[in-house]
Structures are given as C-alpha cells and as structure tokens.
C-alpha positions in Angstrom: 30.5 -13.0 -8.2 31.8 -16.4 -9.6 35.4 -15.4 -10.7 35.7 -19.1 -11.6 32.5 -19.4 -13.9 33.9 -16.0 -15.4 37.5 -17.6 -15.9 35.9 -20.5 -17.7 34.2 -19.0 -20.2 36.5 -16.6 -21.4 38.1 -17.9 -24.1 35.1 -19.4 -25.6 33.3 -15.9 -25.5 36.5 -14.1 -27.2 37.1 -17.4 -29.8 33.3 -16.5 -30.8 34.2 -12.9 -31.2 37.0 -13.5 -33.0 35.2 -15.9 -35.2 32.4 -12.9 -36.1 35.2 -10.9 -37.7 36.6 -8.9 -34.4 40.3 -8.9 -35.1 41.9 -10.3 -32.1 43.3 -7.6 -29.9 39.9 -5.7 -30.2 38.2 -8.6 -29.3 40.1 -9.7 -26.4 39.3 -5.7 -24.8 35.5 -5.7 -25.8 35.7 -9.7 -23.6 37.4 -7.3 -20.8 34.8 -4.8 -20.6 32.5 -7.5 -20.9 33.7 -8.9 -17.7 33.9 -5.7 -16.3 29.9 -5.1 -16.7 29.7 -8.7 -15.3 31.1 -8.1 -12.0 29.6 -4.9 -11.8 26.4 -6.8 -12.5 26.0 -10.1 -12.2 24.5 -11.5 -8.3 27.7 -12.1 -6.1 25.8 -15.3 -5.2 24.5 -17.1 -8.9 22.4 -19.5 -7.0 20.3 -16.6 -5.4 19.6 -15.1 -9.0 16.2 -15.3 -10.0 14.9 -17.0 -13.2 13.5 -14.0 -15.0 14.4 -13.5 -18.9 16.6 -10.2 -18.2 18.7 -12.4 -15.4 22.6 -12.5 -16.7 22.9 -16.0 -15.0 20.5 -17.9 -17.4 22.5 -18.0 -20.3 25.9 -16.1 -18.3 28.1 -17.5 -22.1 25.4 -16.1 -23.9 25.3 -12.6 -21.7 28.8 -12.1 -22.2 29.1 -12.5 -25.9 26.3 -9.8 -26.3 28.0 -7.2 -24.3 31.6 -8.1 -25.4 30.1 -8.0 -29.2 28.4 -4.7 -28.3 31.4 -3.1 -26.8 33.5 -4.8 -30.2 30.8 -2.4 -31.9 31.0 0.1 -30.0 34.9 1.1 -30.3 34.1 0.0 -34.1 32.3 2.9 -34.7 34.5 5.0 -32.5 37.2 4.6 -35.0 37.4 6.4 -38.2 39.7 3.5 -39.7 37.4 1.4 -38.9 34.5 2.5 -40.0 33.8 -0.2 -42.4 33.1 -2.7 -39.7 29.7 -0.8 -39.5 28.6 -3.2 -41.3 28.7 -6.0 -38.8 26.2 -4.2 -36.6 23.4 -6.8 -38.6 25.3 -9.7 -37.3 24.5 -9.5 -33.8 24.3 -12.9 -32.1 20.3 -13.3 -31.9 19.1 -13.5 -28.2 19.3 -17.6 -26.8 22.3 -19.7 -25.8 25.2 -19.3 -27.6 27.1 -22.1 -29.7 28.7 -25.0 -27.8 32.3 -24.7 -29.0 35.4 -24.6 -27.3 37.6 -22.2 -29.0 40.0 -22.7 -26.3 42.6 -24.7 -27.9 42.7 -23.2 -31.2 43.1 -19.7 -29.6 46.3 -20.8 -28.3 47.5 -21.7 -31.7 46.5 -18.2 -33.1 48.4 -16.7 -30.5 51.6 -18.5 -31.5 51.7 -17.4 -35.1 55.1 -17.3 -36.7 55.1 -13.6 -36.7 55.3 -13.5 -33.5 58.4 -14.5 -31.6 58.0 -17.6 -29.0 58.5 -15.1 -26.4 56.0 -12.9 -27.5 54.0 -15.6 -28.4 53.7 -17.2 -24.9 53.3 -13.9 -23.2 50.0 -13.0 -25.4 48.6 -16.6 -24.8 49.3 -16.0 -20.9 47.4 -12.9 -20.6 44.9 -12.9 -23.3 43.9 -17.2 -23.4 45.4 -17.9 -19.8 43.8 -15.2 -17.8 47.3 -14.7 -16.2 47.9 -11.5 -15.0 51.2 -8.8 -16.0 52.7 -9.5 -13.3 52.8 -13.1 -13.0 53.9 -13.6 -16.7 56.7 -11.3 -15.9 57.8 -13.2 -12.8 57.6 -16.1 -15.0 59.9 -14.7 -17.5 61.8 -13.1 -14.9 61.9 -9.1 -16.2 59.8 -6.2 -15.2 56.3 -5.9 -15.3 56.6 -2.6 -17.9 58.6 -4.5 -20.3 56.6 -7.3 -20.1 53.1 -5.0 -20.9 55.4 -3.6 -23.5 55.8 -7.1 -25.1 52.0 -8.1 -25.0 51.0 -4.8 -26.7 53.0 -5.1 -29.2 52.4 -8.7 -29.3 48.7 -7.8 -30.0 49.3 -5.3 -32.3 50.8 -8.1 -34.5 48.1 -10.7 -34.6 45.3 -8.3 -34.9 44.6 -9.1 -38.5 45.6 -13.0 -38.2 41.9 -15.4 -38.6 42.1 -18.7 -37.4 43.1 -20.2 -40.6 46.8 -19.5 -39.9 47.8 -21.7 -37.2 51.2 -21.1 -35.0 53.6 -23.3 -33.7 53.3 -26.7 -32.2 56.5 -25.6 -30.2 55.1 -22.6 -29.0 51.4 -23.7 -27.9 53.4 -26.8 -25.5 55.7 -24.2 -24.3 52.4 -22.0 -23.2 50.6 -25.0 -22.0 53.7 -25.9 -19.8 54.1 -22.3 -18.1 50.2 -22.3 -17.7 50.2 -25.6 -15.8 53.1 -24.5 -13.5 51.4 -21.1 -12.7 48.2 -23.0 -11.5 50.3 -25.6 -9.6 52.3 -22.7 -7.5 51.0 -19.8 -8.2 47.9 -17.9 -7.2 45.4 -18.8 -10.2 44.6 -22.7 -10.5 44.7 -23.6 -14.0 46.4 -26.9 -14.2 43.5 -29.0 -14.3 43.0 -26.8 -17.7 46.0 -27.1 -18.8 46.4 -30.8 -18.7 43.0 -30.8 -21.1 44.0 -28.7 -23.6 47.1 -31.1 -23.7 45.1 -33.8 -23.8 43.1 -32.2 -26.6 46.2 -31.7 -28.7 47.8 -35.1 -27.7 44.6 -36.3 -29.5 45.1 -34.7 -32.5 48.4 -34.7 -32.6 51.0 -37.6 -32.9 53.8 -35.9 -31.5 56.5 -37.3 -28.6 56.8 -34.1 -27.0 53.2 -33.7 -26.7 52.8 -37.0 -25.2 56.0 -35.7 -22.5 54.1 -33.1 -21.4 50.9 -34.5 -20.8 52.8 -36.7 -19.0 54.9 -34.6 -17.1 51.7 -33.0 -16.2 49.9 -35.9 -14.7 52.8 -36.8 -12.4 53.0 -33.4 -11.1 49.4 -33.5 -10.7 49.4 -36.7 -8.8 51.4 -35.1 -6.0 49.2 -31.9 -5.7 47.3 -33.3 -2.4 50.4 -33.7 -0.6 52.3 -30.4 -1.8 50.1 -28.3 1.2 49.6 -29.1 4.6 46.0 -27.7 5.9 47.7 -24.8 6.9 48.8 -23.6 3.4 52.3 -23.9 4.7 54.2 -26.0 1.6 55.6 -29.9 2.2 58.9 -30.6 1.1 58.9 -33.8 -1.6 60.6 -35.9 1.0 58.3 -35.5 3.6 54.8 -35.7 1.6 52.4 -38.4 2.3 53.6 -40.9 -0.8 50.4 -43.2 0.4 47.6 -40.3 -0.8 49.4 -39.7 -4.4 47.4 -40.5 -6.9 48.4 -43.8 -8.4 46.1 -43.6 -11.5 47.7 -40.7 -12.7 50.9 -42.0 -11.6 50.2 -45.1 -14.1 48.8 -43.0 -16.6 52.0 -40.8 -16.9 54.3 -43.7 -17.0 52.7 -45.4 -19.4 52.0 -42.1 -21.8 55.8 -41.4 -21.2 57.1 -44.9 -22.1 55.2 -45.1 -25.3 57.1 -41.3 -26.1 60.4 -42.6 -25.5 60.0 -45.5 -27.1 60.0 -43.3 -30.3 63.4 -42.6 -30.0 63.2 -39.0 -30.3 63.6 -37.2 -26.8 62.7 -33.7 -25.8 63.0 -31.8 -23.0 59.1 -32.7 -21.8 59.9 -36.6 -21.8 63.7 -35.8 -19.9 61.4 -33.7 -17.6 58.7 -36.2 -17.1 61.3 -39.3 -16.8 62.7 -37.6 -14.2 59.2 -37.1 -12.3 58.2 -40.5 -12.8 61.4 -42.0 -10.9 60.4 -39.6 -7.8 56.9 -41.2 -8.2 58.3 -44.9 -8.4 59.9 -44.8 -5.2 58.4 -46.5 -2.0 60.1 -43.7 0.0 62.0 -41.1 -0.4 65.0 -42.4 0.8 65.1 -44.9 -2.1 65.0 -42.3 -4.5 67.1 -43.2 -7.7 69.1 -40.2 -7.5 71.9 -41.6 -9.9 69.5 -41.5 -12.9 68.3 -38.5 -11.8 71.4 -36.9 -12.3 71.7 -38.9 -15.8 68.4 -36.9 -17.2 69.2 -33.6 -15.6 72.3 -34.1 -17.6 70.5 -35.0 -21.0 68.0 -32.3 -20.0 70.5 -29.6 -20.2 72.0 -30.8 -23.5 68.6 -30.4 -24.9 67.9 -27.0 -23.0 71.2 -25.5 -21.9 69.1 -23.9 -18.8 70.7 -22.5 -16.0 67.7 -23.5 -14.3 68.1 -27.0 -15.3 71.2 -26.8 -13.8 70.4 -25.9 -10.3 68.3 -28.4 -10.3 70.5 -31.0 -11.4 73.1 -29.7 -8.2 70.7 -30.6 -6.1 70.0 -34.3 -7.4 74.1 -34.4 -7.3 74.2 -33.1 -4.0 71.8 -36.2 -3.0 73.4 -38.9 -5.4 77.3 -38.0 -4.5 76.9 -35.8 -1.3 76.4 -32.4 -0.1 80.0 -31.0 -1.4 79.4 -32.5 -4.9 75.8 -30.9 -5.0 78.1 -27.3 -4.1 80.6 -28.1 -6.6 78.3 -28.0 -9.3 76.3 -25.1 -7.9 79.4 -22.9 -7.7 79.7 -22.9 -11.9 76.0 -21.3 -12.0 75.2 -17.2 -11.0 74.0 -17.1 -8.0 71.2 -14.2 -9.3 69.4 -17.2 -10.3 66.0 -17.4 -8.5 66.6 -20.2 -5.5 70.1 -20.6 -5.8 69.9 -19.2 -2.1 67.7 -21.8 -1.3 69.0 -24.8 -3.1 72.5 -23.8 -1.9 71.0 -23.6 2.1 69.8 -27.1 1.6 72.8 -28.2 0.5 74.7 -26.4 3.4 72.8 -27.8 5.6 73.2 -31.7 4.7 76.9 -30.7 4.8 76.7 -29.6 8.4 77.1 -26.2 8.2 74.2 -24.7 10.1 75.0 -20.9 10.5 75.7 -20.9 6.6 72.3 -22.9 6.1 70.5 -20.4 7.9 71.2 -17.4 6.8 70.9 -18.4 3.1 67.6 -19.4 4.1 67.0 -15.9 5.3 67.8 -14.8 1.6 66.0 -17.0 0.1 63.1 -16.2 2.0 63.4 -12.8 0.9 63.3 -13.0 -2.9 60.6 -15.6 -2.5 58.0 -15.2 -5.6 55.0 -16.1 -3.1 53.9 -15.9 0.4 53.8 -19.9 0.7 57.2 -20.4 -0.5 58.1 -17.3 1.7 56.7 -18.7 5.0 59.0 -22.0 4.4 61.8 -20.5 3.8 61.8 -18.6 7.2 60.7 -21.1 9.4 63.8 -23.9 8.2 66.3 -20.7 9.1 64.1 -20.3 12.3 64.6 -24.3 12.7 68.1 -24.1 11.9 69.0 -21.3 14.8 66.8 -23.3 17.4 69.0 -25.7 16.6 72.5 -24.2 17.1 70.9 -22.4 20.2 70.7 -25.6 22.2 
C-alpha cells in the first residue's frame, strides 16, 4: 500500500466532496472510509497492479472520490435530518479521471473560519487537511490526547455548514502552515516539503510580510534537513552538522525573500524567526556564530510573542553570547515544566563545567523526550558525560 500516494491525494479528494455539497465534517469521514476500503484494497505494490478497467490504481484520485462520495451517500440516507440530500444521489461523479484541482490550499482557509477559535482552528486543519494524527497535534499543543479529540469534534461540528465562499484567517492558515512544517521536520510524518508549497502558493497570492517570513523561515530550516541525521537516525547537534552539504540555494533564497519582508518595516514573529535562522546559515562555522544578534531577535521575538518557549530559547543564545551562567540566569525566570528546559539547562551546565549536574539533567530530559530520536541523544550525551567523570 502507498501510504504516501494516499497522503497526497487527500485533500484534493475531500475539497471535491466538499465542493459537491458534502458539508465538511461528513465529508472528511466518507474520505476516511474511503481510505479505509483503499488499504483494504488497493495492491500493496501499485507497480504490480494490472491495467484492467476495474483496477483502483488507474485512476487511484478518481477511485477515491467514488467511494468517499458513495459512503457521503450512504450516511446521507442513514440520517433522517438529512434526508433531503437524497437528492444528490444524481450527481455522482461519472466514471473517468477526476478534475485536476488542488483544493489543498483553500481547505486550509475553510478550516480557519472566524467561528472557530485559532486554537480550534489549527487543530481541525491538522487532522482533517494535514493528515496529522490526535496525538501528535496534542503533543504539539502540549494537553491530552482526549481534550484535544474533544476540540476537533467540536471544531467540526462548527464548520459543517461553512462552503468555501467564506474564507478564514490569514493569521490562522500561517499559524497551521508553520506547525505542519515543524511536524514533518521532527516528527514522524514528512510534510515540510508540502508545507513550504502551500506557503509558496499563498505568498503568491498574497502580499503579506509575514507570509513572505515564513516561507522564508521554512526554506532555511529546510536547507539544513540533510545534515540534521546521521545515517544512523541518531540526530546532529547544529554545531556539529556538515555546513559544506546545506543547501546554499535555499539558503539564498530565504535571505533574499526575508530581506525584501523586513524591508517593509512591519515585523512579525515569522521574519524575527527567520532572521534568526538566516544568521546560523551565514556563518562559515559554528564557532563564528553571531550570537549577540541572536540574543537581539530572541528579544524582539518575545515582545511580539511573549512565549515562554521563545524564551528558552533565547537562554541558550545568552548562554553562548555572555557565557554559561548568564544562559542560567535567564533560564531560572522560566518554569522548568516547560518541555526541554531539562535539556537546554544540561547543555548549559555542562559548558559551565558542571558535569554530574549536566548529566543527570540529561537523564530527564531523555525521559520526557516527544520522540525516540530526540530520546536516543539525550541518553548517550549523559552516557558521554559519566564516561567522562569516570576517568
């Protein structure tokens, strides 16, 4: 089964259902069941498939938009409320390919409908546009799984009459794009390259700074991707990745997107973000690192943000710009519940000598790790540490 080719046209084949008439939360569980049936049957290998007129992987877009409209039909007449949709049984899509139209974009703008709030709003896009699962959206957002398949149902229940003629926020859809792009950068589902073309899509048809800061905020973390893993899957700090095999197009690309932002004068939280990843990409080496302005964005970021995530980060570019015992200064003022503050606060411990400290907040950290990668660091730099004091 190609769970990729699956992935891909999913939000095309629910846009067309929604399109038809399907209001959008029994659309988006008629595409479900769709892919259901398709991994029940479709050939695990598509290139084995044979070319006969009843073979799913001829037309698969076409295949699933039959099936997902049938299901639609289906619960339709299932329900007694409902019941008027009978009507939409003549509309079946005829048999041949189905339209070329990528929906994809404009779902995420249905999903963040003022009705909804951002929260809400970037949770249903996750799940239903996405293809995140539950789970991950509620790591991202840091609360339970239940409460976060609380929020999406109710989310859905919201939007189920909205068409696409009622756009949402411009806010909302970069917020969604952002947390997309960082789930397929660290996470287990790879959807940055997607992410960085519905932005470009929307930087297109938008004339908006913020827009331009993500996109390029995207393509400089994007140019580092090759680096981030050894062959091993184990993960490569920033200071010790290969700078020679970033990718220096992208690199140029993102600079040049982000200067033409900030020369607007009006500066959001994407262009502090993305300033801040174009001066790691700018320098030779690691050592040569402009940590001073660093700090200077992390500071205007959280003026725009007022993230306590901001400001972990910003104690470890203070910790490299004005030593280890600044960098712990500034993280004693934040909670240390925070997700990595055991991590960043080992690193910092560790540059200020303190080994036995160092390694046992490694430990922790490894321990409320969100992923086995991340995990597997963790414990071997407190593994390095005590090899170290063993000596």
């Amino acid at each position: 089964m190609n769970e990729v080719l699956l992935r891909s046209l999913t939000p095309s084949v629910l846009g067309i259902l929604v399109r038809r008439g399907a209001d959008f939360a029994a659309a988006e569980d008629a595409v479900q069941d769709a892919l259901v049936e398709a991994v029940r049957v479709w050939p695990a290998d598509p290139s084995s498939s044979s070319s006969s007129r009843g073979d799913p992987m001829r037309d698969p877009k076409g295949w699933l938009v039959t099936v997902a409209w049938r299901r639609f039909l289906d619960a339709t007449r299932a329900d007694a409320a409902r019941r008027r949709r009978e009507d939409l049984v003549n509309e079946e899509p005829a048999p041949g390919p189905a339209p070329v139209v990528d929906d994809t974009l404009q779902l995420y703008f249905l999903c963040a409908h003022p009705s909804l709030t951002p929260s809400s709003a970037v949770a249903l896009t996750l799940r239903a546009v996405g293809g995140l699962t539950t789970r991950q959206i509620a790591r991202a957002y840091l609360v339970p799984e239940a409460t976060m398949a609380q929020r999406i149902s109710r989310a859905k229940r919201t939007v189920s009459g909205v068409r696409f003629d009622q756009p949402g926020d411009v806010a909302t859809v970069l917020r969604v794009l952002y947390l997309v792009f960082n789930e397929g950068y660290s996470g287990d589902v790879d959807l940055a390259a997607e992410a960085i073309r519905l932005t470009r899509q929307l930087a297109a048809a938008i004339d908006h700074p913020e827009v331009a800061g993500l996109l390029a905020l995207m393509l400089l973390h994007h140019a580092r991707r090759a680096t981030r893993t050894a062959r091993d899957g184990s993960l490569v700090p920033l200071a010790e990745q290969d700078r020679g095999r970033w990718d220096t197009e992208s690199i140029a690309e993102g600079v040049e997107i982000l200067q033409a932002a900030l020369a607007r004068d009006r500066l959001g939280e994407f262009q502090a973000q993305a300033a801040i990843a174009a001066l790691h990409a700018d320098a030779p080496t690691a050592e040569e690192t402009d940590w001073v302005q660093i700090v200077e964005w992390y500071d205007e970021l959280a003026r725009l943000t007022d993230s306590p995530v901001v400001r972990l980060n910003r104690a470890v570019a203070v910790g490299e710009a004005d030593g280890p015992r600044a960098g712990l200064a500034a993280l004693a003022a934040l909670n240390d519940s925070l997700p990595r503050y055991a991590a960043v606060a080992a690193y910092l411990h560790e540059r200020d000598g303190d080994l036995a400290t160092a390694a046992r907040l490694y430990t922790e950290a490894a321990q409320k790790a969100p992923n086995l990668a991340e995990r597997d660091h963790l414990t071997r730099q407190s593994a390095r540490l005590n090899a170290r004091r063993s000596r």
